[in-house]
PyMOL commands that place a pseudoatom at each C-alpha (Angstrom):
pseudoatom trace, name=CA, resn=UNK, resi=1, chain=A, elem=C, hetatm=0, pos=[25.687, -6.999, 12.640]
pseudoatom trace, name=CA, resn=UNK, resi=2, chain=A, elem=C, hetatm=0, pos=[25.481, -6.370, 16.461]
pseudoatom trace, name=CA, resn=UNK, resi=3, chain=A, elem=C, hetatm=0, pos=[22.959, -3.514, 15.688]
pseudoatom trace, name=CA, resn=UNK, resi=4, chain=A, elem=C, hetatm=0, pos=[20.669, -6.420, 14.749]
pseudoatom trace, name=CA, resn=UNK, resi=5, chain=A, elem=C, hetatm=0, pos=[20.314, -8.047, 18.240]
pseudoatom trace, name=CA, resn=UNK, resi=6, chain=A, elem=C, hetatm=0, pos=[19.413, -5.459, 20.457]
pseudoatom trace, name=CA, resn=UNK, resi=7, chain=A, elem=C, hetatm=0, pos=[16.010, -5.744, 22.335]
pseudoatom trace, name=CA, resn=UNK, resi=8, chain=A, elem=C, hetatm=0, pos=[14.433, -3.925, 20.220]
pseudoatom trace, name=CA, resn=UNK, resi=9, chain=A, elem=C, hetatm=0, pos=[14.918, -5.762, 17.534]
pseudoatom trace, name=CA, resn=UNK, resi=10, chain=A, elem=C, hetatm=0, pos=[14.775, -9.037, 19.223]
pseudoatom trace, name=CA, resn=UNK, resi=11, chain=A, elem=C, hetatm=0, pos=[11.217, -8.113, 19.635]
pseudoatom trace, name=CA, resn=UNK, resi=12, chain=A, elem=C, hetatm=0, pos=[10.905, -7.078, 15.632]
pseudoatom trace, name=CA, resn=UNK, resi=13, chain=A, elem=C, hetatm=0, pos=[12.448, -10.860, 14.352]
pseudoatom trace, name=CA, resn=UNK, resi=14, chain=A, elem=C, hetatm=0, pos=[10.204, -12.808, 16.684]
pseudoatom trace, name=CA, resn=UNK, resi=15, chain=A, elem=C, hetatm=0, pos=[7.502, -10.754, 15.644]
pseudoatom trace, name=CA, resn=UNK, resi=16, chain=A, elem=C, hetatm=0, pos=[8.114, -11.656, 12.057]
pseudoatom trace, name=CA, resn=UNK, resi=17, chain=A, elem=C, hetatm=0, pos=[8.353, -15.532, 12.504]
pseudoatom trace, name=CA, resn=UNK, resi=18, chain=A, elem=C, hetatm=0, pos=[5.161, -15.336, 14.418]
pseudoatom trace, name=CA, resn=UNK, resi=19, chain=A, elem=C, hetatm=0, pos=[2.977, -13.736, 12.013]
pseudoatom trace, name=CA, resn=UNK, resi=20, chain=A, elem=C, hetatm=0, pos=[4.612, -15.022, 9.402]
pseudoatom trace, name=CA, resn=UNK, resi=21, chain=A, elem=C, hetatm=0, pos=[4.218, -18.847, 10.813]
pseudoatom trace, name=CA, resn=UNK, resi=22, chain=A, elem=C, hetatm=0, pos=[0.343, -17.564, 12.027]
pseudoatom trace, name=CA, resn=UNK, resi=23, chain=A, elem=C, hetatm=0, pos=[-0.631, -16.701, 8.318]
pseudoatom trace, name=CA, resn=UNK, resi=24, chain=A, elem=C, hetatm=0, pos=[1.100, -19.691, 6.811]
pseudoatom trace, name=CA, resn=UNK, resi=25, chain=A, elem=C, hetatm=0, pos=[-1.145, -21.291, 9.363]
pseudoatom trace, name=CA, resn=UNK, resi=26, chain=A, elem=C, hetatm=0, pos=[-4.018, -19.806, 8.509]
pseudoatom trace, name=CA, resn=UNK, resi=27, chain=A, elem=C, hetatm=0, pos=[-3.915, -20.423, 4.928]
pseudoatom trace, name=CA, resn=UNK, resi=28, chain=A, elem=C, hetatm=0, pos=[-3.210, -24.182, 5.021]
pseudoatom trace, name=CA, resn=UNK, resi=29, chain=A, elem=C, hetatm=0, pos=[-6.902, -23.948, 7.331]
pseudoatom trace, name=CA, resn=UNK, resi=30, chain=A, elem=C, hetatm=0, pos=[-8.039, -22.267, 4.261]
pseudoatom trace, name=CA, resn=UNK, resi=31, chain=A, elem=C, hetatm=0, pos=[-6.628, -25.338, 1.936]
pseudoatom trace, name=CA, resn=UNK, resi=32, chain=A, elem=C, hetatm=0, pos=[-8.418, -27.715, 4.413]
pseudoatom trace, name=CA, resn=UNK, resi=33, chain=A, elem=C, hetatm=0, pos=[-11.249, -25.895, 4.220]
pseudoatom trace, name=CA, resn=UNK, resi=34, chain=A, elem=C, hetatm=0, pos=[-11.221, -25.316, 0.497]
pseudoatom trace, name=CA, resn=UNK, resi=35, chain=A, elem=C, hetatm=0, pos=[-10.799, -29.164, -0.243]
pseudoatom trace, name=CA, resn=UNK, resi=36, chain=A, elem=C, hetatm=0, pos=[-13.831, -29.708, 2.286]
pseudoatom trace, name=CA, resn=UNK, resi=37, chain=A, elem=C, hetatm=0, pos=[-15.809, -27.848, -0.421]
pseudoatom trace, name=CA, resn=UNK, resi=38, chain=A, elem=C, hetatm=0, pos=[-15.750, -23.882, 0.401]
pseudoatom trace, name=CA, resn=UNK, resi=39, chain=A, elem=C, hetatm=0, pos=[-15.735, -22.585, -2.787]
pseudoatom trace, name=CA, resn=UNK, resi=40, chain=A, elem=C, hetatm=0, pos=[-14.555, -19.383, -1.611]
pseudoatom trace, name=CA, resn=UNK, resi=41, chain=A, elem=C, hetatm=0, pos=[-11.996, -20.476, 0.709]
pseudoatom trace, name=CA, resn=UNK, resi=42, chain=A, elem=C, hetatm=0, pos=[-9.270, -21.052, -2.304]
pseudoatom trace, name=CA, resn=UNK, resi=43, chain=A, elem=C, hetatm=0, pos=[-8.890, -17.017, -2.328]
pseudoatom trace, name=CA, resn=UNK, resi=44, chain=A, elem=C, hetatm=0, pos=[-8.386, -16.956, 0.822]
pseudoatom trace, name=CA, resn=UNK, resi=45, chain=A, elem=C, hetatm=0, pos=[-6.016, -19.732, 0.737]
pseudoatom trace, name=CA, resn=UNK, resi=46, chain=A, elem=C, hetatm=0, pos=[-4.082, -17.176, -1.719]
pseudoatom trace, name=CA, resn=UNK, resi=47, chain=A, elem=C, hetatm=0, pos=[-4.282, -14.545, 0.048]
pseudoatom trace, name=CA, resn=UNK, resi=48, chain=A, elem=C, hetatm=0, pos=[-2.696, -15.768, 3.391]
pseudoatom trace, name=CA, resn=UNK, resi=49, chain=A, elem=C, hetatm=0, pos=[-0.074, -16.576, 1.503]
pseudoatom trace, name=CA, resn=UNK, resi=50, chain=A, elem=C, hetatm=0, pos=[0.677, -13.281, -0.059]
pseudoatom trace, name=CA, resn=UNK, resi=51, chain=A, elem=C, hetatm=0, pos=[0.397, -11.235, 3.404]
pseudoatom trace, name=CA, resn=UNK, resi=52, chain=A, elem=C, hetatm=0, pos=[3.450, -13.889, 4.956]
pseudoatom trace, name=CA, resn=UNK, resi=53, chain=A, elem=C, hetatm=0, pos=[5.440, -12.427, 1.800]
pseudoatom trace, name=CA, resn=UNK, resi=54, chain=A, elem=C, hetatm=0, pos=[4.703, -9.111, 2.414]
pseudoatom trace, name=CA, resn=UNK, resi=55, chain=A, elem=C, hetatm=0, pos=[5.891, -9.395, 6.388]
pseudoatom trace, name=CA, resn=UNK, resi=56, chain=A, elem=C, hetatm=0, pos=[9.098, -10.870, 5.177]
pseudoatom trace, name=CA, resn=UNK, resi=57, chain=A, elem=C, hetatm=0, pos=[9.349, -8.229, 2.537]
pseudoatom trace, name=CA, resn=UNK, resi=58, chain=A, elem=C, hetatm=0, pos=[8.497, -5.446, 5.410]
pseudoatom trace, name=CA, resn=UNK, resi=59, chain=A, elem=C, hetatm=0, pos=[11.123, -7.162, 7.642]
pseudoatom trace, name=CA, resn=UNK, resi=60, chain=A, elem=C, hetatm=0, pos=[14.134, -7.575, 4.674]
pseudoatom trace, name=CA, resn=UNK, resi=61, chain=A, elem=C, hetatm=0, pos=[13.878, -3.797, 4.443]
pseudoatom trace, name=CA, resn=UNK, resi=62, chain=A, elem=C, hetatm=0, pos=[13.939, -2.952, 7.520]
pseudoatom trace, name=CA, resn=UNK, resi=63, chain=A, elem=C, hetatm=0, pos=[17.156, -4.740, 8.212]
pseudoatom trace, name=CA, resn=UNK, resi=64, chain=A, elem=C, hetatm=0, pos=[18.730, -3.625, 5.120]
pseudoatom trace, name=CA, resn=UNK, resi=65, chain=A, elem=C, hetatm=0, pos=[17.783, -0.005, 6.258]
pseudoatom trace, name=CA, resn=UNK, resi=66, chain=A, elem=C, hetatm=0, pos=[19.222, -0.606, 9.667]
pseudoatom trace, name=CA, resn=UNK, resi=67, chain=A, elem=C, hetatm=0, pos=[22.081, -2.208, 8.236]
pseudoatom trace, name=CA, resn=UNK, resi=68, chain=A, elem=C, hetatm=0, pos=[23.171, 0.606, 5.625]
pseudoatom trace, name=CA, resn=UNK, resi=69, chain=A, elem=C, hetatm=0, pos=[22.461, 3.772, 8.318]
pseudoatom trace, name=CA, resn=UNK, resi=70, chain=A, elem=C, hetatm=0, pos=[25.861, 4.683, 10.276]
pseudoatom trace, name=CA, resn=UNK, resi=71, chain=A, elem=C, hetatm=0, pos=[26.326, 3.128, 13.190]
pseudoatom trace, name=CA, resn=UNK, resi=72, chain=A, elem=C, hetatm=0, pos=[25.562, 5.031, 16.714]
pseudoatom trace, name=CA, resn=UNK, resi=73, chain=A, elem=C, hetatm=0, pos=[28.990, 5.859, 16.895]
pseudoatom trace, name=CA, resn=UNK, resi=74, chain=A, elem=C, hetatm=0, pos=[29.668, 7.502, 14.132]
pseudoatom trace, name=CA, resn=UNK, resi=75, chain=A, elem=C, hetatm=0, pos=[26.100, 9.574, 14.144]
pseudoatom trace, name=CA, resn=UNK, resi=76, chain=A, elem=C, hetatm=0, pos=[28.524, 12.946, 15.281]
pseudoatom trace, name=CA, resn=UNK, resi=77, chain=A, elem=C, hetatm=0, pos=[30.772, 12.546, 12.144]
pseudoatom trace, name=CA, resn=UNK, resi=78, chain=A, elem=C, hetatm=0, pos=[27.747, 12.123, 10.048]
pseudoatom trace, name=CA, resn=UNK, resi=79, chain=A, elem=C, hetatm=0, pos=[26.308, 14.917, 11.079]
pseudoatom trace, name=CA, resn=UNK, resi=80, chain=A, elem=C, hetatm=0, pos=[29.768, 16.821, 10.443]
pseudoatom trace, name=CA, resn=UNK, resi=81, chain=A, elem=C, hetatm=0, pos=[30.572, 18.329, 6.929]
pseudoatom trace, name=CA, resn=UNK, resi=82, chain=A, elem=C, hetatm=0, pos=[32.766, 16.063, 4.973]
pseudoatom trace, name=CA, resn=UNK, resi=83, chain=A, elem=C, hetatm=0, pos=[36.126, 18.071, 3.725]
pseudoatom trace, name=CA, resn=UNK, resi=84, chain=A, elem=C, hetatm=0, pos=[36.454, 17.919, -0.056]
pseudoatom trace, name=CA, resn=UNK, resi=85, chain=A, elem=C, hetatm=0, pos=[39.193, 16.628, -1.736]
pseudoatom trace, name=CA, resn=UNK, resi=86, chain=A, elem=C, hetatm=0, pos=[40.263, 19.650, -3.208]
pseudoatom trace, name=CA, resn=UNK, resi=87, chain=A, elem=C, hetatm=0, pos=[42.456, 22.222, -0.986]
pseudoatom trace, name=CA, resn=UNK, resi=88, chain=A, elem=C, hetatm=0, pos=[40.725, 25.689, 0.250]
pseudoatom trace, name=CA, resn=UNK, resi=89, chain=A, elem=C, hetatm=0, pos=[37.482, 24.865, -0.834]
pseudoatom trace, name=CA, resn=UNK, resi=90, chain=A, elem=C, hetatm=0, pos=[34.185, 24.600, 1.075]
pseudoatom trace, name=CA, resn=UNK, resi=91, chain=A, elem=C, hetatm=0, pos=[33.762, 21.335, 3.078]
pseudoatom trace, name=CA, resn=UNK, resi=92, chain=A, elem=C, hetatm=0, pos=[30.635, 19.478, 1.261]
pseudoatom trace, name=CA, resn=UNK, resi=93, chain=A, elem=C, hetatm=0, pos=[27.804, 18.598, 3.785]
pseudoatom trace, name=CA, resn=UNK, resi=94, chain=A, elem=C, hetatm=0, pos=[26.849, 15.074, 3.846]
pseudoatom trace, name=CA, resn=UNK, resi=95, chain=A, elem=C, hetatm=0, pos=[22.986, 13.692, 3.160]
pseudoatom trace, name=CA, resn=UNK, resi=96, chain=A, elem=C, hetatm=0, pos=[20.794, 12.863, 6.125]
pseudoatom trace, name=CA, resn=UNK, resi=97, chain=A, elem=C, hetatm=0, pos=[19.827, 9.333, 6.391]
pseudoatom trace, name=CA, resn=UNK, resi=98, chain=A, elem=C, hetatm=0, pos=[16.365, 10.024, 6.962]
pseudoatom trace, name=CA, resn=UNK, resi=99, chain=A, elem=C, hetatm=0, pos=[14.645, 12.999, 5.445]
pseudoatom trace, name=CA, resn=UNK, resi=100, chain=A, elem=C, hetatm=0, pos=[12.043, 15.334, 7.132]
pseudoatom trace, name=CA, resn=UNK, resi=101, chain=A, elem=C, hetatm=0, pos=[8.842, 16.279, 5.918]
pseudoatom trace, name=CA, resn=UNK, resi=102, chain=A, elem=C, hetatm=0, pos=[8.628, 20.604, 4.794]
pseudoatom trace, name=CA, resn=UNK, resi=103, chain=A, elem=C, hetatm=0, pos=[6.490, 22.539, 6.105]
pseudoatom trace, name=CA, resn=UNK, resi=104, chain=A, elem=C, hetatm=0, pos=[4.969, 24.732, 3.706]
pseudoatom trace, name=CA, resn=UNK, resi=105, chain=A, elem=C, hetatm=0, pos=[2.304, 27.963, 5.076]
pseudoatom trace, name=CA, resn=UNK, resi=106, chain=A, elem=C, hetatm=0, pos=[-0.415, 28.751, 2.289]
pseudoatom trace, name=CA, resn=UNK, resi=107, chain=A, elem=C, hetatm=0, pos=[-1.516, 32.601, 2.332]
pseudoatom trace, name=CA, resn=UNK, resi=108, chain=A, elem=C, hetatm=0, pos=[-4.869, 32.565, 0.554]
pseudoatom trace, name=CA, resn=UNK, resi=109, chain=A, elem=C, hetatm=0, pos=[-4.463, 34.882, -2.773]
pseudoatom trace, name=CA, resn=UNK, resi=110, chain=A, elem=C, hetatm=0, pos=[-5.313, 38.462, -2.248]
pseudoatom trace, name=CA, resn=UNK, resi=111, chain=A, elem=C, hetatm=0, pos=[-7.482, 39.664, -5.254]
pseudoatom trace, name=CA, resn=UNK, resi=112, chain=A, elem=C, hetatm=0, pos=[-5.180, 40.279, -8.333]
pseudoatom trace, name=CA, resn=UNK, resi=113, chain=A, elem=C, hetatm=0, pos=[-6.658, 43.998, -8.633]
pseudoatom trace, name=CA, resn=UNK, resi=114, chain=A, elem=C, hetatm=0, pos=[-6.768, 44.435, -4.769]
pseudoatom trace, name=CA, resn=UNK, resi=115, chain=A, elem=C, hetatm=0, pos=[-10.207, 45.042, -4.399]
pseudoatom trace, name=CA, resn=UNK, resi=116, chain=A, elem=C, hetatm=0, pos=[-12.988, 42.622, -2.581]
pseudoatom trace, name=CA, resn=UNK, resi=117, chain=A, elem=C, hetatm=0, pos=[-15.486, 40.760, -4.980]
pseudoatom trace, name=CA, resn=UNK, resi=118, chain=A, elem=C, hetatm=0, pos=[-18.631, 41.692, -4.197]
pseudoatom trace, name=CA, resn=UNK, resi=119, chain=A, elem=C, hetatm=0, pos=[-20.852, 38.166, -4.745]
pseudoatom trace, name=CA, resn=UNK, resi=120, chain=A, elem=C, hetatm=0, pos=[-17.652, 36.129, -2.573]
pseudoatom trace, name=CA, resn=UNK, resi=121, chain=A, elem=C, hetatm=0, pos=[-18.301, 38.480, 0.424]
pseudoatom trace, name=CA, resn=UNK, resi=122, chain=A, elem=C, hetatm=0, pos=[-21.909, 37.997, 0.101]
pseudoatom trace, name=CA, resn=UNK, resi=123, chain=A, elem=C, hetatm=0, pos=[-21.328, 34.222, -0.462]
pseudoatom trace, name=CA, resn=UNK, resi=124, chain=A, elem=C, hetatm=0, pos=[-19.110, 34.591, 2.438]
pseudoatom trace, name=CA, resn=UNK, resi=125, chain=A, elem=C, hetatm=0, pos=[-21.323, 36.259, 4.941]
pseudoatom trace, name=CA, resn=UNK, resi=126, chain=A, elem=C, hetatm=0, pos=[-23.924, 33.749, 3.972]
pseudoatom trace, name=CA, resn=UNK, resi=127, chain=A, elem=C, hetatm=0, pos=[-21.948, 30.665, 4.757]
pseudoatom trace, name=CA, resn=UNK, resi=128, chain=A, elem=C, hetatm=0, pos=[-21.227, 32.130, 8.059]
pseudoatom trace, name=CA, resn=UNK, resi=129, chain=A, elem=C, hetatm=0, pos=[-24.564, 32.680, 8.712]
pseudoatom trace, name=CA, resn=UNK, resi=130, chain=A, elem=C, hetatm=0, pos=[-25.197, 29.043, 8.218]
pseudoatom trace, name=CA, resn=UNK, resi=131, chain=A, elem=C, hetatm=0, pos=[-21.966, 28.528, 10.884]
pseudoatom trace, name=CA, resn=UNK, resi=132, chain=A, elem=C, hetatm=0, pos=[-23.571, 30.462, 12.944]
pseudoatom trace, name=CA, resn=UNK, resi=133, chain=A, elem=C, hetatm=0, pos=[-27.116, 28.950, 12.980]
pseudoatom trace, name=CA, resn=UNK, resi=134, chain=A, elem=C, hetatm=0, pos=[-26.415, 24.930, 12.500]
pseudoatom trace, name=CA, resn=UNK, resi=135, chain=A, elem=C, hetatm=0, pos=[-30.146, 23.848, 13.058]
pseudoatom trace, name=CA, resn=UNK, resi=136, chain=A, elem=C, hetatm=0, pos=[-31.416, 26.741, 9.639]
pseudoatom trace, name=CA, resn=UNK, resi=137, chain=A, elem=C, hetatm=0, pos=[-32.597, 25.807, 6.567]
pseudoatom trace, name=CA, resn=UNK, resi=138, chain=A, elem=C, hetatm=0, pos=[-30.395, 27.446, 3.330]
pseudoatom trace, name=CA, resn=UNK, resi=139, chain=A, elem=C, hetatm=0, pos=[-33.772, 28.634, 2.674]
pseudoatom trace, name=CA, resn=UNK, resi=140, chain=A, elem=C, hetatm=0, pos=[-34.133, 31.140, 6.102]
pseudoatom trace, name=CA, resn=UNK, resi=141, chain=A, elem=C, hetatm=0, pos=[-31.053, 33.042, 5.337]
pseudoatom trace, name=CA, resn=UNK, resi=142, chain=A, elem=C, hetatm=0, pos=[-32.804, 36.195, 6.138]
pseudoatom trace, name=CA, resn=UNK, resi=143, chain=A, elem=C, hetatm=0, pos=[-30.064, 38.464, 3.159]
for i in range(1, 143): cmd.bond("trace and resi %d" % i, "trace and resi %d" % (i + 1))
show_as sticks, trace
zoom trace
């Protein structure tokens, strides 16, 4: 529970009470205003409500998250394999807590018989000309 009063997230719980207190705040102005006869005030006097919710709902996770993810020390035994239970097996590697994006590299696709299309390379060689000479008309393309 100590992992929830560092600095850092000092900063992140008064964050939350002030925006959510700030949009509680501004939609009881939008009640006011709504009763004073702005029609269109009463969806904003929805709406103000919904984005507190969804701060709280941000924050909740965020501490759950923080709460469930190892504790700094134990990030080295984490990162360890785990031994399985079984004797002279291999040890089973444990899940990260936070996943990585892949990379993936696209190669374009070579031609499935190997040899260039004739109309792409013109199309080709006429989009570069139009690279090449920003300020032409489609209709100067001089091929």
């Amino acid at each position: 529970m100590n992992r929830l009063w560092t600095p850092a997230w000092i900063v992140r719980h008064v964050a939350m009470v002030v925006l959510v207190a700030g949009c509680l705040g501004m939609g009881w102005w939008q009640v006011t205003r709504a009763a004073g006869g702005n029609a269109i005030s009463f969806g904003y006097a929805i709406e103000w409500p919904v984005f507190a919710g969804f701060v709280i709902f941000v924050w909740w996770r965020e501490v759950r998250q923080a709460l469930r993810a190892a504790p700094p020390g134990d990030a080295q035994q984490a990162a360890d394999p785990v031994p399985s239970a079984a004797a002279g097996t291999e040890p089973v590697a444990t899940t990260p807590a936070v996943r990585r994006p892949v990379r993936v590299v696209r190669v374009p696709a070579a031609p499935a018989d190997g040899a260039d299309d004739a109309e792409l390379a013109a199309y080709n060689s006429y989009l570069s000309w139009l690279n090449a000479n920003p300020g032409a008309r489609p209709g100067d393309y001089p091929g």
